[in-house]
C-alpha positions as CSV (number, residue, x, y, z in Angstrom):
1,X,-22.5,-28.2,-9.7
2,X,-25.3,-30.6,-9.1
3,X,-26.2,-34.1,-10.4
4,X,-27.6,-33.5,-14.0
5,X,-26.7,-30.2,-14.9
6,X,-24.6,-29.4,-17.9
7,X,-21.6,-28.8,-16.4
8,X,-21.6,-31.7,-14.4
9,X,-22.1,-34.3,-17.4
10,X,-19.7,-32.5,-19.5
11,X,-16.7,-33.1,-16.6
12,X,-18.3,-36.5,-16.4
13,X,-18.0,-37.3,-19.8
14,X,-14.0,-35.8,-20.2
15,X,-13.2,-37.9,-16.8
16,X,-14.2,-41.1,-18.9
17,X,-12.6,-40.3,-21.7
18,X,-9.0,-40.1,-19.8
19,X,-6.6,-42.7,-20.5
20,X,-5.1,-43.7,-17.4
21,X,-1.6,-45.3,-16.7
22,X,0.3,-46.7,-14.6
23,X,4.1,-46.6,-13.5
24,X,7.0,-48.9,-12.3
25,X,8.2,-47.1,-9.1
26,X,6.1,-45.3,-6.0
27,X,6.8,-41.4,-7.4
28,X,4.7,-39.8,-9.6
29,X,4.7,-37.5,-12.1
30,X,2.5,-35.0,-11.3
31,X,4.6,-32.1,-11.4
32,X,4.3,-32.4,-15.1
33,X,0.9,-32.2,-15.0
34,X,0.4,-29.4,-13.2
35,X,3.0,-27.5,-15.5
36,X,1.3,-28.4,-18.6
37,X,-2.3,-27.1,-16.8
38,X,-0.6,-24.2,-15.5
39,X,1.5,-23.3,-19.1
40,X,-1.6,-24.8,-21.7
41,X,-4.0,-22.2,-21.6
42,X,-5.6,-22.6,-24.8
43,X,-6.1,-26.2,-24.2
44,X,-7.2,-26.2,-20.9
45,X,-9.5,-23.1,-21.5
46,X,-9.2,-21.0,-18.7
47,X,-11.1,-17.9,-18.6
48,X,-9.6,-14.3,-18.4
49,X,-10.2,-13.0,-16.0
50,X,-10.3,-16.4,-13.3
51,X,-9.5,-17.6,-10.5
52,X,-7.5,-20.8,-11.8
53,X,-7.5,-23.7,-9.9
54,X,-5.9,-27.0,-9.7
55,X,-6.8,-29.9,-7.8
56,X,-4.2,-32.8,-7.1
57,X,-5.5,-35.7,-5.8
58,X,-2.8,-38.1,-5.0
59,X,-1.3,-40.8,-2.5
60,X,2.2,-40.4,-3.6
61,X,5.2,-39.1,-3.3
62,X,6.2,-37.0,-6.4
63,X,9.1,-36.8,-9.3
64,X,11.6,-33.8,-9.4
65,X,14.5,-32.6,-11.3
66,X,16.9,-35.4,-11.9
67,X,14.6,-38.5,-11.4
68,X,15.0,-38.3,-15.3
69,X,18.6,-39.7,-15.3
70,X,17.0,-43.2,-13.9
71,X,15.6,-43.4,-18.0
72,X,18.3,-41.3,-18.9
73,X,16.7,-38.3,-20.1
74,X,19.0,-35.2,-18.9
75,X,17.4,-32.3,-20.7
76,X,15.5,-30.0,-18.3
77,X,12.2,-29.4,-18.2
78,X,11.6,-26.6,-20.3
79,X,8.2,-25.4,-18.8
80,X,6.5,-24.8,-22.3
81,X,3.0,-26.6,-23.3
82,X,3.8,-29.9,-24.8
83,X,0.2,-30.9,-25.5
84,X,-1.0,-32.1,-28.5
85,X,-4.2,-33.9,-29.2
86,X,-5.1,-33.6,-25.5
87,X,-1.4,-35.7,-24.9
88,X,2.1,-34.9,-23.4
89,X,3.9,-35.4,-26.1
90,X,7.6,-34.5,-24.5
91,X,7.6,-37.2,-21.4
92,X,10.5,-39.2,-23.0
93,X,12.8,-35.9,-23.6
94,X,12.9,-34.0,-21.0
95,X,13.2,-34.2,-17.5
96,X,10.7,-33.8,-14.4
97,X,9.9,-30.0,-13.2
98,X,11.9,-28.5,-10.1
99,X,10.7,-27.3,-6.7
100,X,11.6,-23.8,-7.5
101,X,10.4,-24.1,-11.1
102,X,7.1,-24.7,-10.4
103,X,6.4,-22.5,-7.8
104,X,8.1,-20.1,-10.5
105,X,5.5,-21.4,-13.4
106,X,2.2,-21.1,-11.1
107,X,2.8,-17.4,-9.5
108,X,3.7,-15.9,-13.4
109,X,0.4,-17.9,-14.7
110,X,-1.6,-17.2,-11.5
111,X,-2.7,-21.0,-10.6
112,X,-3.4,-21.8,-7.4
113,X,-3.0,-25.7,-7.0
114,X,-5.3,-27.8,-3.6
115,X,-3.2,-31.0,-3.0
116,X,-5.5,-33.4,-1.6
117,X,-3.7,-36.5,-0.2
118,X,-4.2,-39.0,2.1
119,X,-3.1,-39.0,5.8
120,X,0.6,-40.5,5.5
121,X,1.2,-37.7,2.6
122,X,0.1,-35.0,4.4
123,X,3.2,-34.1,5.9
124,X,5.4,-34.6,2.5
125,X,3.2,-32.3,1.1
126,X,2.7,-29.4,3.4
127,X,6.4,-29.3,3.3
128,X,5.7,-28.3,-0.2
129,X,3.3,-26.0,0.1
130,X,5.5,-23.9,2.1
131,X,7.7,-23.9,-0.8
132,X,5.1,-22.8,-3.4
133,X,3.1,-19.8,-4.2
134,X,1.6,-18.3,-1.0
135,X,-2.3,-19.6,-1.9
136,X,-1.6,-23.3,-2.0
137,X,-3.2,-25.5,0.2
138,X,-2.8,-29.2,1.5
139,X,-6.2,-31.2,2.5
140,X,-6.7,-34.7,3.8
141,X,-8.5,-36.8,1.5
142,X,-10.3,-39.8,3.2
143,X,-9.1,-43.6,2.3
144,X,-12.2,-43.8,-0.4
145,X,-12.5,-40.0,-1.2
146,X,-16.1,-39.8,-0.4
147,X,-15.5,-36.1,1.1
148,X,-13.5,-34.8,-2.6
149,X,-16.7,-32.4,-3.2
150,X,-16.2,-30.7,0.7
151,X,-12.4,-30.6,0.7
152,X,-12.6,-28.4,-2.7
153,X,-15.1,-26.4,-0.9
154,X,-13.4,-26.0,2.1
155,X,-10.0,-25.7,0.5
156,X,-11.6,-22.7,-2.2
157,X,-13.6,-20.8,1.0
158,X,-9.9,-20.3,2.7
159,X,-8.4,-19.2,-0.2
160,X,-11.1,-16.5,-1.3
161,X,-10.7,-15.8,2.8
162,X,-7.5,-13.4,1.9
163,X,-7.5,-11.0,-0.8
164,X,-4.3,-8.8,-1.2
165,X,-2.4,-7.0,-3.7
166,X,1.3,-7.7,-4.1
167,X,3.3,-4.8,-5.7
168,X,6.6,-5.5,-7.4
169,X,7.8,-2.2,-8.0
170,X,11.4,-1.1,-9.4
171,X,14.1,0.8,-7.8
172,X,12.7,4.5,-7.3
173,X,9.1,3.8,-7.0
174,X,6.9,2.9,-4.0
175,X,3.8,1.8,-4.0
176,X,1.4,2.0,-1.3
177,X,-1.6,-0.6,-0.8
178,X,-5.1,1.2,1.5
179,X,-7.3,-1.9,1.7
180,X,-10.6,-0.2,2.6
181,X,-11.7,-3.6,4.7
182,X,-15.4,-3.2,5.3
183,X,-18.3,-5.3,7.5
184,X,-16.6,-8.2,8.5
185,X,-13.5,-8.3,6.9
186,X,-10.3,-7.3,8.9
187,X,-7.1,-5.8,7.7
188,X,-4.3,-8.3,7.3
189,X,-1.2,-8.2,9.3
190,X,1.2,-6.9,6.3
191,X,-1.4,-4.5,5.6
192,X,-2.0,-5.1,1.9
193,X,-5.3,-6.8,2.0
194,X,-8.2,-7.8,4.0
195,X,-9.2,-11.7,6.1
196,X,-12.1,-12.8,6.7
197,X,-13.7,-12.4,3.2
198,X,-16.5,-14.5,1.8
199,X,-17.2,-15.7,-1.8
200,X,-18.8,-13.0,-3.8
201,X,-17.7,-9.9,-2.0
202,X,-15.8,-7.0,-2.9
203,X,-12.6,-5.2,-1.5
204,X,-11.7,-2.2,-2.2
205,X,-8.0,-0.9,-2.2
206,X,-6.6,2.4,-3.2
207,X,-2.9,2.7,-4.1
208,X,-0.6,5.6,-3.7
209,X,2.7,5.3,-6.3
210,X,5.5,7.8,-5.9
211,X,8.4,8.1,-8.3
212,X,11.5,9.5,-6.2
213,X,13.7,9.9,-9.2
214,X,13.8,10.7,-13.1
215,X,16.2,8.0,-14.5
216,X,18.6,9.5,-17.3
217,X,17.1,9.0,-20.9
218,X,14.6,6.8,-20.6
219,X,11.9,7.8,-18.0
220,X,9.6,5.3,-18.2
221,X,8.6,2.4,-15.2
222,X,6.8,-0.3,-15.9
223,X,6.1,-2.9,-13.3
224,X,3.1,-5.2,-12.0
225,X,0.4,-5.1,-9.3
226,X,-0.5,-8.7,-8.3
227,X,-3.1,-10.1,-7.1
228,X,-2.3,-13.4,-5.8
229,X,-4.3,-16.6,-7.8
230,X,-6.1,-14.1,-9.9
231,X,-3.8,-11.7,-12.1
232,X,-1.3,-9.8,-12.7
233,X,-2.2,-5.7,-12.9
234,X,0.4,-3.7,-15.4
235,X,1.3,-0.4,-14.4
236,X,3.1,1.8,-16.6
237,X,4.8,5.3,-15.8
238,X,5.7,8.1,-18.4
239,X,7.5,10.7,-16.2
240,X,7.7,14.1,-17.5
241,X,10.9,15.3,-16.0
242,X,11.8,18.6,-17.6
243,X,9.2,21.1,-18.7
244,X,9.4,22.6,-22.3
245,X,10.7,26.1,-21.5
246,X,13.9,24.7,-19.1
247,X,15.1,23.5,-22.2
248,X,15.3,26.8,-23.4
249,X,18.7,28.5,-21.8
250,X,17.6,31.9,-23.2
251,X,14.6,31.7,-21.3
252,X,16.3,31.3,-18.1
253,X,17.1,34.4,-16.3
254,X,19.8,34.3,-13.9
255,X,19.8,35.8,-10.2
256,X,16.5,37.0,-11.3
257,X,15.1,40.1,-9.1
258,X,11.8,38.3,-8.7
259,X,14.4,36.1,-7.0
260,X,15.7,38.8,-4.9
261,X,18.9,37.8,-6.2
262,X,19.1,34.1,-5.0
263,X,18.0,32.0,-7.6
264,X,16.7,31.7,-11.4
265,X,13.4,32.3,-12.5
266,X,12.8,29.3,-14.5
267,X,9.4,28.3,-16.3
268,X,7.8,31.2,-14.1
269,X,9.1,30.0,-11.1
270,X,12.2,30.6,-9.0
271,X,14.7,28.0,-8.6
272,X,17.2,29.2,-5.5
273,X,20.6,28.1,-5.0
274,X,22.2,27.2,-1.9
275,X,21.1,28.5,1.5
276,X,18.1,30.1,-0.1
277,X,14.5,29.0,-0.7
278,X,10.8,30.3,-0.2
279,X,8.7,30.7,-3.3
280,X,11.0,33.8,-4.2
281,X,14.4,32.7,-2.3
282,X,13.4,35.4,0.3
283,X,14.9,33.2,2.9
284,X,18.4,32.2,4.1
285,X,19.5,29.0,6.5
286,X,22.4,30.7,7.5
287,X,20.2,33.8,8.7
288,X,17.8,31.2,10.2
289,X,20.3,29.8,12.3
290,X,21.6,33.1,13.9
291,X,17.4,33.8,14.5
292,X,18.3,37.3,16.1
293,X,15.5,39.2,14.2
294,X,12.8,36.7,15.7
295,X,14.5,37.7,19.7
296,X,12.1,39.4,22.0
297,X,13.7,41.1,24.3
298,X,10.8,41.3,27.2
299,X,10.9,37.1,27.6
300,X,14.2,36.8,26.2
301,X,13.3,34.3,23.9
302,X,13.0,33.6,20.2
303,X,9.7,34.2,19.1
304,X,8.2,34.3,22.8
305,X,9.5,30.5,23.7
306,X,9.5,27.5,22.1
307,X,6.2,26.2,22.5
308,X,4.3,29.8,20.8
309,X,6.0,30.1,18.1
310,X,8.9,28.8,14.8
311,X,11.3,31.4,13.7
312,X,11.2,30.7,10.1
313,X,12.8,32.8,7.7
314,X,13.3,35.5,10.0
315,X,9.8,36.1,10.7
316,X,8.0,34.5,14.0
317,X,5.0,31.9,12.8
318,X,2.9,31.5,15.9
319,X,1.6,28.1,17.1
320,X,-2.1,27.7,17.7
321,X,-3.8,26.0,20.4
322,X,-5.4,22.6,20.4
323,X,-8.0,24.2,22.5
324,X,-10.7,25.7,20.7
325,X,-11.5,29.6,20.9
326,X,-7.6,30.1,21.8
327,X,-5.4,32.2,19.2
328,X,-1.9,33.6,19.7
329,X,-0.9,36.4,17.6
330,X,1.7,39.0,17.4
331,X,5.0,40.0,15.2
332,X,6.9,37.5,18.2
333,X,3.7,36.0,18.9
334,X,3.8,37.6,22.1
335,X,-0.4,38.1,22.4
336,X,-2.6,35.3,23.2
337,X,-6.5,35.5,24.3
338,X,-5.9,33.0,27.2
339,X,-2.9,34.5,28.9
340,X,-4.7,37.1,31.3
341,X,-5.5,37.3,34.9
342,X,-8.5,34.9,35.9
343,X,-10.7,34.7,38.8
344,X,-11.2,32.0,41.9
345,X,-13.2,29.4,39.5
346,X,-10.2,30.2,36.3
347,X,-12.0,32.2,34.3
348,X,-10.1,34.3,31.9
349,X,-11.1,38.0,32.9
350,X,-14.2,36.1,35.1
351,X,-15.7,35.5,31.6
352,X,-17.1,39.3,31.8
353,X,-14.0,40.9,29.4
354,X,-12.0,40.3,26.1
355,X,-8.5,38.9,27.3
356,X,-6.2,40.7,24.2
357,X,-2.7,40.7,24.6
358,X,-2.4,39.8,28.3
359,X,-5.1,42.3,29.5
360,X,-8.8,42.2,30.1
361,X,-10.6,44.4,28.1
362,X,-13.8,44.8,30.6
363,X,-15.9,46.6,27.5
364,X,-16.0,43.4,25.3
365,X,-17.7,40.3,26.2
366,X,-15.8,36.9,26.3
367,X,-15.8,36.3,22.3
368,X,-14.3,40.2,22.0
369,X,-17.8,41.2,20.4
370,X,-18.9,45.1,22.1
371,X,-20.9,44.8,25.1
372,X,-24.1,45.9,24.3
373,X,-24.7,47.4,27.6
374,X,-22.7,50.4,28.8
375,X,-23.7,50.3,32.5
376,X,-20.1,50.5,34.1
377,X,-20.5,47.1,36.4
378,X,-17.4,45.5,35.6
379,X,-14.0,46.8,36.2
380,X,-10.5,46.1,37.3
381,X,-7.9,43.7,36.4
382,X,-10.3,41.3,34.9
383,X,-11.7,40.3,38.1
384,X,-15.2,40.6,39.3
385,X,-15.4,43.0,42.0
386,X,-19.3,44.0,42.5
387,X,-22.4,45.2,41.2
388,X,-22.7,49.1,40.8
């Protein structure tokens, strides 16, 4: 705001209008303030969606729960709007706010208070602060408050600094936060948010939410997404647990030969009992274990040693390369193109052949394309002899 404009007069005119008091003892009663700014929506006016703000300027120590007794009021603080005609109308019934219930009051309503006190407050209130929601803030505020308009600034630019999202999901659901942090911005040390971030700029974030179980009867989640000091993101879950046609026993056939034998085809699909699985129960763990139809005999390994290939399900599945242009192959993967005899410099059949299967084919090139000349100049055991 500057001098003049319309928003400045109008927050000039309401701080004229405010009937100010004064009280017997040092405390003061400022937790009810913020309470009634926090809870008083309609009255106060925030906008939806905001960042809300509150800024407590004090040089005093503060009332809590129980200071009440003193006038005797004992009834609690309820933490309900008490305003009427722009007054707190409930001072003389019910006791001060806790601790604990306003940190509770400003993370449900998303308010984000700045205490700004003077130096020999500072310490009472950063002892708070690590008490309340994660966003509040403590700055000093000089003896004649001449720097109020930088310490909000400041105070606002530190908080905008972090944006993350805070997922409060149930039992059997988890919820993944991806900030995608971009120029300047740096990923923050839980992971959940990006530092480093200016008024007016974006973050992005994609979430990943996985449901691990289908509760009995009712199926349904329903939890928030929160984003600290701005609002609170509902997320609601409607798990379809059981398709249509597994409802319907007579559509179930039982040790179904699509199944070979090992499971039910249910809903088009095979569902194997024990031991079994593949898409058509083809395989066995007990079979796997034992592994004797993936033994070949010339290495006297399973599927021609550990690092070539998996016996799964009785058949061998070979394990590629990293290297580029490399393949293994074969029913115990047993063949590679790598494995034949190579020359002084270690090239695989002295790069004029086609290694297949442990040999050099001297009528291929390299790639194991035909050579397209049939002058006989290369021969032997994939090494380069001489010209003819």
């Amino acid at each position: 705001m500057t001098s003049g404009d319309g928003a400045t007069d109008a927050l000039m005119d309401r701080l004229n209008k405010l009937r100010i008091s004064s009280n017997v003892d040092n405390p003061e009663g400022g937790f009810e303030a913020i309470v009634q700014a926090a809870v008083c929506s309609d009255v106060i006016g925030w906008r939806d969606p905001a960042r809300k703000v509150i800024f407590f300027a004090t040089d005093a120590v503060f009332h809590v729960a129980g200071d009440g007794k003193l006038a005797g009021i004992v009834e609690p603080n309820e933490g309900v709007c008490g305003m009427k005609n722009n007054k707190y109308t409930r001072s003389l019934n019910q006791d001060y706010p806790s601790i604990g219930q306003l940190n509770d009051i400003l993370i449900k309503n998303q308010v984000i208070p700045i205490f700004a006190v003077t130096s020999n407050m500072q310490n009472v209130y950063k002892e708070l602060s690590q008490h309340l929601t994660q966003l509040s803030s403590v700055g000093k505020l000089s003896d004649n408050s001449d720097d109020v308009a930088n310490l909000i600034k400041n105070q606002l630019e530190s908080i905008v600094a972090s944006t993350q999202l805070n997922p409060q999901a149930p039992p059997g659901v988890t919820v993944t936060v991806i900030p995608k942090c971009s120029g300047s911005q740096t990923k923050m040390a839980n992971g959940q948010g990006c530092s480093n971030v200016t008024i007016e700029e974006d973050v992005n974030f994609s979430i990943v939410v996985k449901v691990h179980e289908c509760k009995e009867g009712d199926n349904k989640y329903n939890f928030n997404i929160e984003v600290p000091g701005i609002a609170s993101i509902p997320i609601s879950i409607d798990m379809v647990c059981d398709c249509d046609c597994e409802k319907d026993q007579d559509a179930i056939s039982k040790n179904s030969p699509k199944c070979n034998g090992a499971g039910d085809l249910i809903c088009g699909a095979c569902q194997c009992h024990a031991e079994s699985y593949g898409e058509f129960c083809e395989c066995n763990q007990t079979k796997d274990k034992n592994k004797t139809a993936c033994f070949y005999a010339p290495t006297g390994s399973i599927c021609s040693g550990d690092n070539n290939g998996k016996c799964i399900c009785g058949q061998c599945e070979c394990i590629q390369p990293s290297r580029d242009n490399y393949q293994r192959w074969g029913e115990f993967c047993e063949c590679s193109n790598y494995e034949c005899p190579r020359n002084d410099d270690n090239q695989i059949c002295s790069n004029n052949g086609y290694c297949f299967c442990g040999a050099c084919d001297c009528n291929k090139t390299a790639n194991g394309s035909p050579k397209q000349n049939d002058r006989p100049s290369v021969y032997g055991e994939g090494l380069w002899l001489s010209g003819v």
